[in-house]
SEVEXLUM-547828 format. One record per residue (C-alpha): residue number from 1; residue in three letters; chain; y, z, x. Coordinates in nm, 3 decimals, padded with zeros to 5 digits. Layout:
% residues N
<atom k="NUM" r="ALA" c="A" y="Y" z="Z" x="X"/>
...
This chain:
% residues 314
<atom k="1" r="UNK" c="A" y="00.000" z="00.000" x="00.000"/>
<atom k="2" r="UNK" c="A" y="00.327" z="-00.108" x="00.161"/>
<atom k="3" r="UNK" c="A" y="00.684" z="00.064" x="00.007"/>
<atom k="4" r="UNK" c="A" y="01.004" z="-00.115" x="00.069"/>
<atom k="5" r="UNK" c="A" y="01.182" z="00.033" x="00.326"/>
<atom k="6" r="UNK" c="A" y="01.525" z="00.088" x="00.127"/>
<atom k="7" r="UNK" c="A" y="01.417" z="00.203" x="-00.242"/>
<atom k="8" r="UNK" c="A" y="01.507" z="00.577" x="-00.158"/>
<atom k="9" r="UNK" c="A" y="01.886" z="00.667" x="-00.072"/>
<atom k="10" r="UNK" c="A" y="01.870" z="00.862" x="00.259"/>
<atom k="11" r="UNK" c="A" y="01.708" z="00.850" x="00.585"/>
<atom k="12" r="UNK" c="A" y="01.581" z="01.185" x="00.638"/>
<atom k="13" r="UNK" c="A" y="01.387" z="01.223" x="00.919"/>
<atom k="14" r="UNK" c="A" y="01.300" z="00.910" x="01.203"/>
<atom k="15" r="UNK" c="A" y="01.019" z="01.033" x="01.548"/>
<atom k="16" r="UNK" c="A" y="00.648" z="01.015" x="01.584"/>
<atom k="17" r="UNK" c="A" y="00.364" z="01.212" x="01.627"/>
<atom k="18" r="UNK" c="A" y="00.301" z="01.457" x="01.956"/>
<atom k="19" r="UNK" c="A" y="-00.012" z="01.516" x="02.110"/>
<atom k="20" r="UNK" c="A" y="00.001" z="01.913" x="02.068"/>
<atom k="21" r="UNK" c="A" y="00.061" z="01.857" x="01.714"/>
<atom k="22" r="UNK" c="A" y="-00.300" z="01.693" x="01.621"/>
<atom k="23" r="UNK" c="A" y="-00.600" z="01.953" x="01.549"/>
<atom k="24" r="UNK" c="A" y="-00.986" z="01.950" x="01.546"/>
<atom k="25" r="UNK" c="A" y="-00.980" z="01.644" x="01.343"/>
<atom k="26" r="UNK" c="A" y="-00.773" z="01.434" x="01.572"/>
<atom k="27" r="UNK" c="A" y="-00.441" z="01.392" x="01.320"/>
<atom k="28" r="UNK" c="A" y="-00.137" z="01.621" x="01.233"/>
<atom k="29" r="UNK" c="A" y="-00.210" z="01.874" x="01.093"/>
<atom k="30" r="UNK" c="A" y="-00.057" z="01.988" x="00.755"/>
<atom k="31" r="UNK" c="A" y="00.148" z="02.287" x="00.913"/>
<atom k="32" r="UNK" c="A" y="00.337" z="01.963" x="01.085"/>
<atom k="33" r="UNK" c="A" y="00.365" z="01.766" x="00.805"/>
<atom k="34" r="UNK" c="A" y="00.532" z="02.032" x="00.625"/>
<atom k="35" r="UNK" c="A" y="00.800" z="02.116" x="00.934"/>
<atom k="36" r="UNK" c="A" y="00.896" z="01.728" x="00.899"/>
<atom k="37" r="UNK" c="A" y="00.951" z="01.813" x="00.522"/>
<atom k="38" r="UNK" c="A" y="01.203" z="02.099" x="00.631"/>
<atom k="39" r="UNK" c="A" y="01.362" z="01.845" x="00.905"/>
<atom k="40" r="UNK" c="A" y="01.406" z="01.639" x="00.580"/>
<atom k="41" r="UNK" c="A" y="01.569" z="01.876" x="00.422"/>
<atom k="42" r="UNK" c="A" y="01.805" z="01.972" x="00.678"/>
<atom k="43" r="UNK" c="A" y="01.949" z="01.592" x="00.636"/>
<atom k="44" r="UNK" c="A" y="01.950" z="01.599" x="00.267"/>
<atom k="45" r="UNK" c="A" y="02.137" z="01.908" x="00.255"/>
<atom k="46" r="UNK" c="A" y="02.401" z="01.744" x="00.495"/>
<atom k="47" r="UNK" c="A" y="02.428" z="01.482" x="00.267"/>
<atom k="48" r="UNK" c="A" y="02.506" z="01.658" x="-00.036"/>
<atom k="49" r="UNK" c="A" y="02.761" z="01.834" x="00.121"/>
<atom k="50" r="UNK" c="A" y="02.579" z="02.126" x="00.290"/>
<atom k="51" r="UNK" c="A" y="02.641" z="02.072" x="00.674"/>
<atom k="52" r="UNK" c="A" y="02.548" z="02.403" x="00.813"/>
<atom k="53" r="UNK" c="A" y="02.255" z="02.466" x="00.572"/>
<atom k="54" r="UNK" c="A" y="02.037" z="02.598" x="00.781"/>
<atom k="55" r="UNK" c="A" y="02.247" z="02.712" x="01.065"/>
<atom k="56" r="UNK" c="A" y="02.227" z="03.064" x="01.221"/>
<atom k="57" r="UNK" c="A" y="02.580" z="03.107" x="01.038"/>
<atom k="58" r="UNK" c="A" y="02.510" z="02.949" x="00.695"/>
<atom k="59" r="UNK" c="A" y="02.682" z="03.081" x="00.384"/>
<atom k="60" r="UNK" c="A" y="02.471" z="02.890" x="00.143"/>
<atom k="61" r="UNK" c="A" y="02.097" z="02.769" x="00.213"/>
<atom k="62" r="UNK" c="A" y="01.788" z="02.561" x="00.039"/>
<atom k="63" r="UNK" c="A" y="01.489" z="02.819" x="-00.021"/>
<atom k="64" r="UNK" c="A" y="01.143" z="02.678" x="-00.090"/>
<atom k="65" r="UNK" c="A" y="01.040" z="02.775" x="-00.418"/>
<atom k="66" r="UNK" c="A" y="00.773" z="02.514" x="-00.486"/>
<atom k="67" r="UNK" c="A" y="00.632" z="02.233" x="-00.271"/>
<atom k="68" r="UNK" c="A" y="00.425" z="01.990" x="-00.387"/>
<atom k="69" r="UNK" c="A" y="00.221" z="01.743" x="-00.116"/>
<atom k="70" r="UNK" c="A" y="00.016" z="01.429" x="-00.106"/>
<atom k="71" r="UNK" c="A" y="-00.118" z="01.343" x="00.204"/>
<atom k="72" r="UNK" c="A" y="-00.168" z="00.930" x="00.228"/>
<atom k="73" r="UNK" c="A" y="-00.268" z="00.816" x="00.498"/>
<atom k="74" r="UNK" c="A" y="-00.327" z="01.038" x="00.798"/>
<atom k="75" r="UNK" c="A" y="-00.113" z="01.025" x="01.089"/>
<atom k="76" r="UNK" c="A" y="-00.242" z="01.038" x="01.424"/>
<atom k="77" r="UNK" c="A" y="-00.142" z="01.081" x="01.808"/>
<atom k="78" r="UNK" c="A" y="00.169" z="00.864" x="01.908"/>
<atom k="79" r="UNK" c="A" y="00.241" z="00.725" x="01.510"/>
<atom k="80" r="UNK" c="A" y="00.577" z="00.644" x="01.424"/>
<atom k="81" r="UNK" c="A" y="00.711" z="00.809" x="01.130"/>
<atom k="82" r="UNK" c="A" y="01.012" z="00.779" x="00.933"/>
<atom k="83" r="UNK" c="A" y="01.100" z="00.970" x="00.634"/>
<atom k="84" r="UNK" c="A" y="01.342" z="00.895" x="00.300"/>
<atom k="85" r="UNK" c="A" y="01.404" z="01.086" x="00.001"/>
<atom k="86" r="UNK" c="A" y="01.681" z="01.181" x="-00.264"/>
<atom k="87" r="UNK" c="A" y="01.696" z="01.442" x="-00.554"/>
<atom k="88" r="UNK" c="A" y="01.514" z="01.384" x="-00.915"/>
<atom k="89" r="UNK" c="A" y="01.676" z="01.654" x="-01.064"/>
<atom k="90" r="UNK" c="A" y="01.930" z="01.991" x="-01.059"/>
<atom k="91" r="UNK" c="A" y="02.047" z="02.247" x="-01.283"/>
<atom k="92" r="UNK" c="A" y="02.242" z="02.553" x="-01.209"/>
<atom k="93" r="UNK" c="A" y="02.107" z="02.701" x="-00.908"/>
<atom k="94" r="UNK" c="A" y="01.806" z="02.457" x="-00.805"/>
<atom k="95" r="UNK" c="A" y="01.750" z="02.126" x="-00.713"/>
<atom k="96" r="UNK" c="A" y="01.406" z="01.919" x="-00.700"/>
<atom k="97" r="UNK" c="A" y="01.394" z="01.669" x="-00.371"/>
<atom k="98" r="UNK" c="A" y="01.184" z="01.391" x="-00.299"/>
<atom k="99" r="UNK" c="A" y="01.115" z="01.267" x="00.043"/>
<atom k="100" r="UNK" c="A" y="00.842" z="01.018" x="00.152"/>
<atom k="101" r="UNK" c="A" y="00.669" z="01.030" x="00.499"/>
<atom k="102" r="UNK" c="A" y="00.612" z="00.705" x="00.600"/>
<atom k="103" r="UNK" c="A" y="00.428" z="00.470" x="00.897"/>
<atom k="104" r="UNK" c="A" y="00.579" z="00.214" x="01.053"/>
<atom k="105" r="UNK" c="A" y="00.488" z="-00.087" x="00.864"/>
<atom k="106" r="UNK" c="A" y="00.618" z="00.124" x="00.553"/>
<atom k="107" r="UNK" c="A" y="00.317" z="00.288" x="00.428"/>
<atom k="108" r="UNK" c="A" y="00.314" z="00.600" x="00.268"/>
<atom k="109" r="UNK" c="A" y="00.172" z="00.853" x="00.487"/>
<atom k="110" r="UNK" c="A" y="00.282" z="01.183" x="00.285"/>
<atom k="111" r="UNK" c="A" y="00.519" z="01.287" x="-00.021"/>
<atom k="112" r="UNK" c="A" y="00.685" z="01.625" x="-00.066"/>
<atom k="113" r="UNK" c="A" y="00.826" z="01.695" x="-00.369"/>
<atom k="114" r="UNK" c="A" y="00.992" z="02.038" x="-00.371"/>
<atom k="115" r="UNK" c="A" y="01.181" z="02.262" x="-00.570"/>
<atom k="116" r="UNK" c="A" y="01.476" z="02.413" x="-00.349"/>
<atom k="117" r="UNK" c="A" y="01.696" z="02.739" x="-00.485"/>
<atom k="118" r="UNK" c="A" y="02.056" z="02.716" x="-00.349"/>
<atom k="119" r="UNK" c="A" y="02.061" z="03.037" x="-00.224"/>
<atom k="120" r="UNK" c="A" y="02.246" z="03.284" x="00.040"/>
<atom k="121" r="UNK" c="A" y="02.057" z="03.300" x="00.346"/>
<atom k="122" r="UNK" c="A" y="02.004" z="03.671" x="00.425"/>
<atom k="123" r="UNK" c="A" y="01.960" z="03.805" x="00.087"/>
<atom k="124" r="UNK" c="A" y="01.776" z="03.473" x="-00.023"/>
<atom k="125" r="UNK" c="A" y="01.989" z="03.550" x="-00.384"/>
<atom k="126" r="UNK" c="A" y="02.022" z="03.258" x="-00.575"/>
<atom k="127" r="UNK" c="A" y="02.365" z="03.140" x="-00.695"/>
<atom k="128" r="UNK" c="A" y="02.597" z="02.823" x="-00.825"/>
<atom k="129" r="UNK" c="A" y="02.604" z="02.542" x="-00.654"/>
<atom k="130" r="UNK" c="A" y="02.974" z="02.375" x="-00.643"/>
<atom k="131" r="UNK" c="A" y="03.102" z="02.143" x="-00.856"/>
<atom k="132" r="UNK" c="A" y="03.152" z="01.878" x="-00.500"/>
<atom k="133" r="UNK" c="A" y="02.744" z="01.967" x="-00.431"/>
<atom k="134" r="UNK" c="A" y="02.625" z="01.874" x="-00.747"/>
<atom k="135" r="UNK" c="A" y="02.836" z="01.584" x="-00.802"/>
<atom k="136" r="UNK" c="A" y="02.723" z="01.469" x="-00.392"/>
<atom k="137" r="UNK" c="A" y="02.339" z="01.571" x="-00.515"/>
<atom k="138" r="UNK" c="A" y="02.333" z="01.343" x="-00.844"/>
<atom k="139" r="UNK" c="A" y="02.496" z="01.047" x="-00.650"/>
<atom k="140" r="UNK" c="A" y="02.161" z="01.012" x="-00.442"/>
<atom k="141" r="UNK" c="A" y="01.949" z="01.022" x="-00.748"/>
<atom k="142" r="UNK" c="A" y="01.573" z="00.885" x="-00.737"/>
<atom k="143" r="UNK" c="A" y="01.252" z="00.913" x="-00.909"/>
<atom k="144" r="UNK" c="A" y="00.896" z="01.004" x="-00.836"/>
<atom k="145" r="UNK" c="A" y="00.662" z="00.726" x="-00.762"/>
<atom k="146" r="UNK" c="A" y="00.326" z="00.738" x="-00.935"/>
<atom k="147" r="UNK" c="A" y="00.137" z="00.800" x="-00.552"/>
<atom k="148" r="UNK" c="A" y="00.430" z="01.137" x="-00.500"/>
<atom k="149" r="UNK" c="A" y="00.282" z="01.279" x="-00.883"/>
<atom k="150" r="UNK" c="A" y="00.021" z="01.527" x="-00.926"/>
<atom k="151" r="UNK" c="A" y="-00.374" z="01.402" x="-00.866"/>
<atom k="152" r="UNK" c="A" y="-00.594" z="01.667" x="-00.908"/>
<atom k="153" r="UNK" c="A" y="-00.371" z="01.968" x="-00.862"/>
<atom k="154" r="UNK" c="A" y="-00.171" z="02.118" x="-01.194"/>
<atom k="155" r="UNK" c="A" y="00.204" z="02.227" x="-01.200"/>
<atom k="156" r="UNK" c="A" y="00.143" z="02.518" x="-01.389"/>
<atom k="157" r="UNK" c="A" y="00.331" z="02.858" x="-01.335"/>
<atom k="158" r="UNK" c="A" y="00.199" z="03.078" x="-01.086"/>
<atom k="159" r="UNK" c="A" y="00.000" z="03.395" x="-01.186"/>
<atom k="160" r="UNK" c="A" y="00.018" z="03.744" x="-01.092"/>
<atom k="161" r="UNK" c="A" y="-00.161" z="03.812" x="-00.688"/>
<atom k="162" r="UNK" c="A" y="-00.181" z="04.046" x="-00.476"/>
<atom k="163" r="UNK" c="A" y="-00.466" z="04.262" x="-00.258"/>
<atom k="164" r="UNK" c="A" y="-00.579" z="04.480" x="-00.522"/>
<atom k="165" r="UNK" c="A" y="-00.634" z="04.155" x="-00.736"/>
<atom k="166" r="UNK" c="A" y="-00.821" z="03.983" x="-00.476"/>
<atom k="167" r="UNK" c="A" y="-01.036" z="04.316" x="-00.440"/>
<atom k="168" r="UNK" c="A" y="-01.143" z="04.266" x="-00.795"/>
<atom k="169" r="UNK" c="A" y="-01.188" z="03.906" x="-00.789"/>
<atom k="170" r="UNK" c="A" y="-01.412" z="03.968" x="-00.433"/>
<atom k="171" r="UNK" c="A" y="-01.219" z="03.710" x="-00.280"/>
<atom k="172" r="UNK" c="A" y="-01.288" z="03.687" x="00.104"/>
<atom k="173" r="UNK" c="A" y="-01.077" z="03.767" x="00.391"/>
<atom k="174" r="UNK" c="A" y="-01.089" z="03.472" x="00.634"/>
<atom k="175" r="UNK" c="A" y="-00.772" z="03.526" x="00.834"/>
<atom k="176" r="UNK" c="A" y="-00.578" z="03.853" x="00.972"/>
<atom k="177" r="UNK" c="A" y="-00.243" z="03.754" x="01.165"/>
<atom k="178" r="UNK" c="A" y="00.061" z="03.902" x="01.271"/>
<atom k="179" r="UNK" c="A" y="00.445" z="03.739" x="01.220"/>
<atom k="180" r="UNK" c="A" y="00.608" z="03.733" x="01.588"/>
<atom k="181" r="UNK" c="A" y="00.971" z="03.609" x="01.630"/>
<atom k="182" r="UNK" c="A" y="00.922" z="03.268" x="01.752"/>
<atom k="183" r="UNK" c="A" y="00.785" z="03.209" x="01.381"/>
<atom k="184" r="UNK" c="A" y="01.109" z="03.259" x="01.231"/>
<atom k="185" r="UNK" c="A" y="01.415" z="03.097" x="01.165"/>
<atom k="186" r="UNK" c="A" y="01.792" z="03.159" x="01.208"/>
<atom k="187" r="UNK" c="A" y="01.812" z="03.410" x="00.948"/>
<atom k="188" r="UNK" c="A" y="01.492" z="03.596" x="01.051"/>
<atom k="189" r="UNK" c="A" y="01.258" z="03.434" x="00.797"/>
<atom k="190" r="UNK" c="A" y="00.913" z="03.305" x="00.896"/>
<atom k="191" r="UNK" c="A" y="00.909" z="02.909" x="00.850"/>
<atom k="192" r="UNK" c="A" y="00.765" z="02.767" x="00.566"/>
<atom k="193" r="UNK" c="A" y="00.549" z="02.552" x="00.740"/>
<atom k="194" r="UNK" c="A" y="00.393" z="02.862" x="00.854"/>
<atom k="195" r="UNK" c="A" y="00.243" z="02.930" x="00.533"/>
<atom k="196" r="UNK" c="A" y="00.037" z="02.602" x="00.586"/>
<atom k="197" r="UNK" c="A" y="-00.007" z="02.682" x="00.945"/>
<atom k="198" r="UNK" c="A" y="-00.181" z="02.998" x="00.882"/>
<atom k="199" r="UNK" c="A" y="-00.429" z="02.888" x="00.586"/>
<atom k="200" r="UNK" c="A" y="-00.502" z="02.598" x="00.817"/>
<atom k="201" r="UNK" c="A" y="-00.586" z="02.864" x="01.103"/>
<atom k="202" r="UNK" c="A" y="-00.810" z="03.036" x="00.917"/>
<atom k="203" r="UNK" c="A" y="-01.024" z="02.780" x="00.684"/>
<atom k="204" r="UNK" c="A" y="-01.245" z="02.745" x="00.960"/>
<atom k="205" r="UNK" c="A" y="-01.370" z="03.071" x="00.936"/>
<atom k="206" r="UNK" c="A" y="-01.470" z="02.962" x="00.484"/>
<atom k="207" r="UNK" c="A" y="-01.563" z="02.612" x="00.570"/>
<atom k="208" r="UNK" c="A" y="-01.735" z="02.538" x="00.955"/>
<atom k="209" r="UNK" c="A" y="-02.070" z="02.608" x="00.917"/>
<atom k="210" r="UNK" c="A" y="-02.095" z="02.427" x="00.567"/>
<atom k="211" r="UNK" c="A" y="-01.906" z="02.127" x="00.680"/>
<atom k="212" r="UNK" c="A" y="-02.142" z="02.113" x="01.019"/>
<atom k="213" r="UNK" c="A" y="-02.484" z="02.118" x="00.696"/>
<atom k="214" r="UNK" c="A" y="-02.287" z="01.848" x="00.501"/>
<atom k="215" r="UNK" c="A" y="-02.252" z="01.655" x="00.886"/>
<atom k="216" r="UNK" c="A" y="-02.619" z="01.687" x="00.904"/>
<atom k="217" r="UNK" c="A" y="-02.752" z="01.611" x="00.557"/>
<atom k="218" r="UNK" c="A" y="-02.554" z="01.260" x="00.659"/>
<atom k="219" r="UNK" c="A" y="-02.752" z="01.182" x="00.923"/>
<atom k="220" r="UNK" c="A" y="-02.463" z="01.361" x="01.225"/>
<atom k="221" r="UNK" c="A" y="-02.632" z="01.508" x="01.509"/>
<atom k="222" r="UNK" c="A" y="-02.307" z="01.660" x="01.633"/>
<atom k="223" r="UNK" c="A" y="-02.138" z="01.909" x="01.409"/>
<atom k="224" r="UNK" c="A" y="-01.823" z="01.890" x="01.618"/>
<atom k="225" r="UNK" c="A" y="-01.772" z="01.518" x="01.483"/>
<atom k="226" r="UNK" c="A" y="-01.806" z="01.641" x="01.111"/>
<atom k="227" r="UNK" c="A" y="-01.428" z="01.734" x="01.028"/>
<atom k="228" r="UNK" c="A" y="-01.206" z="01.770" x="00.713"/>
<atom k="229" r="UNK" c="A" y="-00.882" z="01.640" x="00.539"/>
<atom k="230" r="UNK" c="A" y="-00.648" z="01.769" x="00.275"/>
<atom k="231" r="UNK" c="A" y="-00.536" z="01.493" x="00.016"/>
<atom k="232" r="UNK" c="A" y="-00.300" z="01.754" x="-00.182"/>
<atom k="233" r="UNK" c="A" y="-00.166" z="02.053" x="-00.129"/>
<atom k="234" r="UNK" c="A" y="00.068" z="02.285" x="-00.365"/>
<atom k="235" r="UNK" c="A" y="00.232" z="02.606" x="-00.219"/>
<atom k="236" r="UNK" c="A" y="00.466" z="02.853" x="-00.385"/>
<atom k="237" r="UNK" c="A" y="00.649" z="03.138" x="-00.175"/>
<atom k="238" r="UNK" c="A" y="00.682" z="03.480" x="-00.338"/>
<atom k="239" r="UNK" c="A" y="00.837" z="03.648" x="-00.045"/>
<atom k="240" r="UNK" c="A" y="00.919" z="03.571" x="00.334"/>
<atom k="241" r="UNK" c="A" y="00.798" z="03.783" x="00.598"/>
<atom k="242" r="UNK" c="A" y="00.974" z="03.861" x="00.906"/>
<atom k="243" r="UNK" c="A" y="00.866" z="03.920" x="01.231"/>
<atom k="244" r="UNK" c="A" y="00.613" z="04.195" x="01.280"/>
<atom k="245" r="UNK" c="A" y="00.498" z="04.161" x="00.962"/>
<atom k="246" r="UNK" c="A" y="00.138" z="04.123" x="00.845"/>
<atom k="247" r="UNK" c="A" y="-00.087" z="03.811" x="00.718"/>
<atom k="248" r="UNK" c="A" y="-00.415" z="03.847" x="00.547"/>
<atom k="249" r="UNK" c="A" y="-00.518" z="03.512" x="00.398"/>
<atom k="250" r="UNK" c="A" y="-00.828" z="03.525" x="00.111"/>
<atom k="251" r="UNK" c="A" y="-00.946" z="03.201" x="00.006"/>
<atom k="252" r="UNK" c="A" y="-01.169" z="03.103" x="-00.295"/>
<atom k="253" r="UNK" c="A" y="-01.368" z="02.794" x="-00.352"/>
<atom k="254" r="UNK" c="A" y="-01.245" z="02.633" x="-00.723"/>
<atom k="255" r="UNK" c="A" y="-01.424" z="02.341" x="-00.790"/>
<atom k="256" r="UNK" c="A" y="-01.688" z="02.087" x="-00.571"/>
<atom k="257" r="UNK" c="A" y="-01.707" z="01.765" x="-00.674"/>
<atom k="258" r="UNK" c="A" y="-01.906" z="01.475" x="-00.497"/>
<atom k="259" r="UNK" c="A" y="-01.626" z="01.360" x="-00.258"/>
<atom k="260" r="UNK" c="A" y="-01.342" z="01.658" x="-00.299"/>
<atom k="261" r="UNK" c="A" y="-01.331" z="02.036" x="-00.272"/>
<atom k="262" r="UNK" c="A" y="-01.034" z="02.247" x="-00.402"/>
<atom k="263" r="UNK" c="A" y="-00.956" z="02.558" x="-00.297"/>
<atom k="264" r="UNK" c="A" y="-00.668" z="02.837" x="-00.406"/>
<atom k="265" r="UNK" c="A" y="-00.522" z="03.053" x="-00.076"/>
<atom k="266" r="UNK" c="A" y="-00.358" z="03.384" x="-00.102"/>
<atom k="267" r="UNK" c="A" y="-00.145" z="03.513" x="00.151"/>
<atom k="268" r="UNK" c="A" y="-00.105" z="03.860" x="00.119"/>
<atom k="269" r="UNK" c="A" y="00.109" z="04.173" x="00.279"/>
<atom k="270" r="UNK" c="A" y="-00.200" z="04.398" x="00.381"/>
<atom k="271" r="UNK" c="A" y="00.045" z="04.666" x="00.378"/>
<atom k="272" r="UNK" c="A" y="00.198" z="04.637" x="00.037"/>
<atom k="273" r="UNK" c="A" y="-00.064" z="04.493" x="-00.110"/>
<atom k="274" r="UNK" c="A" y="00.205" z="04.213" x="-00.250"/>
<atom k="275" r="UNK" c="A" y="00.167" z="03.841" x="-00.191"/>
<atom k="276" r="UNK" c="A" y="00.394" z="03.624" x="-00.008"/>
<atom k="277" r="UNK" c="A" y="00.275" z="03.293" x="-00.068"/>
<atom k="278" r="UNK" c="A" y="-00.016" z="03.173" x="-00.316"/>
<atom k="279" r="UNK" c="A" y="-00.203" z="02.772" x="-00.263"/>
<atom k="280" r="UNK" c="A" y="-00.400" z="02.523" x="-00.374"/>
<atom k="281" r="UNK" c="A" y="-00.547" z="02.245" x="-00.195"/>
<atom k="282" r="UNK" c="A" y="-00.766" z="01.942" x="-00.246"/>
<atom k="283" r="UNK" c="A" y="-00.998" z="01.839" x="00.065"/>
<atom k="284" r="UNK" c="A" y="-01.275" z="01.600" x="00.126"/>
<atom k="285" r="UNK" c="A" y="-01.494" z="01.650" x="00.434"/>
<atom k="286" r="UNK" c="A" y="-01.475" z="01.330" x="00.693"/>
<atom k="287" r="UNK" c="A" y="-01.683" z="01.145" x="00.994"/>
<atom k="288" r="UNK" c="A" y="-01.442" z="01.179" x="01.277"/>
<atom k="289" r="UNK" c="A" y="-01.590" z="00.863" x="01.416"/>
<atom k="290" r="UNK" c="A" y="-01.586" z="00.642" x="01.166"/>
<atom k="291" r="UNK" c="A" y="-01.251" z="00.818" x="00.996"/>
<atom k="292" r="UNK" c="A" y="-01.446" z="00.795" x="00.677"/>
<atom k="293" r="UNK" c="A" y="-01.523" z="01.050" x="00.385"/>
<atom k="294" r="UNK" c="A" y="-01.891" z="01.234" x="00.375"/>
<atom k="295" r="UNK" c="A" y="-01.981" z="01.263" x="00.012"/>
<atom k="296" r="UNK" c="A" y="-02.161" z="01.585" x="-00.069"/>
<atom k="297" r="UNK" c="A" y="-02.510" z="01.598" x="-00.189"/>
<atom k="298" r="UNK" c="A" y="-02.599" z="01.808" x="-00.448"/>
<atom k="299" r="UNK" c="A" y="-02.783" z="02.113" x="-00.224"/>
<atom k="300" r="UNK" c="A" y="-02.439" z="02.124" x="-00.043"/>
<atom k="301" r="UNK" c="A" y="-02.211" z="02.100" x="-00.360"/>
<atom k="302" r="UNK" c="A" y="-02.477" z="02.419" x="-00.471"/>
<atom k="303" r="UNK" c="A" y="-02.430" z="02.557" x="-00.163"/>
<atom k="304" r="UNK" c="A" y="-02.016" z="02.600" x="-00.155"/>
<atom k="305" r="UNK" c="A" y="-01.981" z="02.668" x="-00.517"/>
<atom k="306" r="UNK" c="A" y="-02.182" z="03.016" x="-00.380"/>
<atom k="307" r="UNK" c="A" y="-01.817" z="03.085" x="-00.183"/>
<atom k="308" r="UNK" c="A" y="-01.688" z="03.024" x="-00.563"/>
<atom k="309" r="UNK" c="A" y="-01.372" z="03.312" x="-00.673"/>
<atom k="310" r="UNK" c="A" y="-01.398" z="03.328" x="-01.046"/>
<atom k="311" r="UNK" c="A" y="-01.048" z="03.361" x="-01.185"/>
<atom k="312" r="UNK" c="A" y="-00.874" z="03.276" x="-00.845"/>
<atom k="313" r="UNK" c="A" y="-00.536" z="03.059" x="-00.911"/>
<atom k="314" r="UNK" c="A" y="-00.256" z="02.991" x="-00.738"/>
C-alpha cells in the first residue's frame, strides 16, 4: 500500500532507524516507535502555536491520555522514516492527533492516533486552550484513514486496576523495575514510551518458552529464530511515575486465535497498589528468517489460553 506523500498537513518527524534501537526480532521495537510519536508531537505542538511545549520551562504541555497504534509494516536497521500528521478533533481542554509513520517509498509503517490533554506541566492539571491554539489546531485538520482505525482492539473506557485487583484476578507478575532519572523528561515525568518499553522488557518472561513450542511444532530447530510482532497496541496512562519509583507489570492472555494473540498489561505502583498505565496489544508470532507469520496449531492455541486472566481489561 503506497500513501501520497502530501495528504496530511505537517511534517512531523524526518530520520531512520539506529542499530541500538532493533530487539530480538531484528526491527524497532515498539518502545521506539512510540518515542517517534512524541518527536511528532513536539512538531505539531509548534505548529499550533505551542513552541516550548515540551521544554524544561513550558507553561502549557500535551499529556498522553490515550494512544492508539497500528504497526504496518515493520521497520528495520538503517530504514528511512518520515512521519506526517494533523488533528481530527478538539474540544475544551483536549485535542486528538494523527500522525503516520511512514517508509521511504511512502508506505505506512505505523499510525498513532492519540488523545493529548493541554495541560500544565508540573501539576499535569488540565486547562483551556487559547482562542490563537485552537483556531492554529483546526487549520491543520485531517481525518483517520481506514488502515489508522481500530482492528481488533476496542475504544472502550478503561476500567478500574490496580494490585489488589490483579491479586484477585491471579494475574502474573512478569516484570519488577525501578524508574531512574535518565527515564524522565524535563518536568521529571517518566517518558511515555517507557510504558511500552517496559511491557516489551518483560513479555519475554509470559511468552519465550511458548513461542520457542510454536517454533518447533513448525518444523524450527532453533528457538532463537522463532520471534514475535505487535500489529496494535492501545495504552492509557493513569499516572506518571518519577524517578525512583516502582514498576510491576502483570500481564494476562485475552484471546488466541490461529494467527494473533491479544494480551491486556497492567503497570502497577507496587507500593500503592494504584496503576499507572493499563494495555492492550495484538501480536502474531513470526519466522525471523523468512519474516513471515507462524500460525498456531491448536495444542499451542490450548496451551496459551492456560496463561488466560479472566476479567483482565485494559
Amino acid at each position: 500500500m503506497t500513501t501520497p506523500p502530501q495528504d496530511l498537513p505537517l511534517e512531523l518527524y524526518r530520520g531512520s532507524v539506529n542499530a541500538w534501537e532493533c530487539d530480538e526480532n531484528l526491527h524497532m521495537n515498539v518502545r521506539f516507535f512510540a518515542a517517534r510519536a512524541m518527536e511528532g508531537l513536539a512538531f505539531l505542538a509548534a505548529n499550533i502555536g505551542m513552541r516550548r511545549a515540551f521544554h524544561e520551562q513550558a507553561t502549557s504541555t500535551l499529556l498522553v491520555r490515550d494512544m492508539h497504534i497500528r504497526f504496518l509494516k515493520e521497520a528495520r536497521q538503517g530504514a528511512a522514516l518520515s512521519m506526517r500528521g494533523g488533528v481530527t478533533a478538539i474540544d475544551a481542554v483536549t485535542l486528538t492527533a494523527l500522525q503516520e509513520l511512514r517508509h521511504a517509498d511512502g508506505t505506512p509503517a505505523a499510525t498513532f492516533v492519540t488523545t493529548l490533554a493541554h495541560a500544565h506541566p508540573r501539576t499535569q492539571a488540565p486547562f483551556a486552550w487559547s482562542s490563537r491554539v485552537r483556531e492554529r489546531a483546526e487549520a491543520v485538520a485531517c481525518a483517520v484513514p481506514a488502515h489508522a482505525a481500530p482492528r481488533s482492539i476496542a475504544l472502550t473506557k478503561p476500567g478500574a486496576a490496580s494490585v489488589a485487583i490483579a491479586d484477585k484476578l491471579k494475574a502474573p507478575v512478569v516484570g519488577r523495575m525501578a524508574v531512574t532519572p535518565d527515564h524522565c523528561d524535563p518536568f521529571g515525568y517518566m517518558r511515555m514510551e517507557l510504558f511500552l518499553g517496559r511491557v516489551s522488557d518483560a513479555v519475554p518472561n509470559l511468552l519465550a518458552d511458548w513461542r520457542a513450542e510454536v517454533g518447533r511444532a513448525a518444523g524450527q530447530t532453533d528457538a532463537a529464530l522463532t520471534g514475535g510482532a505487535v500489529l496494535e497496541y492501545r495504552l492509557c496512562p493513569r499516572r506518571w511515575p518519577r524517578a525512583g519509583d516502582l514498576l510491576e507489570v502483570r500481564s494476562g492472555v485475552v484471546e488466541v486465535a490461529e494467527k494473533t494473540n491479544r494480551f491486556v498489561h497492567w503497570l502497577l505502583d507496587p507500593v500503592s497498589g494504584d496503576a499507572w498505565c493499563t494495555a492492550e496489544a495484538v501480536a502474531v508470532t513470526f519466522d525471523l528468517t523468512t519474516r513471515k507469520t507462524i500460525p498456531i496449531p491448536p495444542a499451542q492455541r490450548a496451551a496459551l489460553m492456560t496463561r488466560a486472566v479472566k476479567g483482565m481489561k485494559i
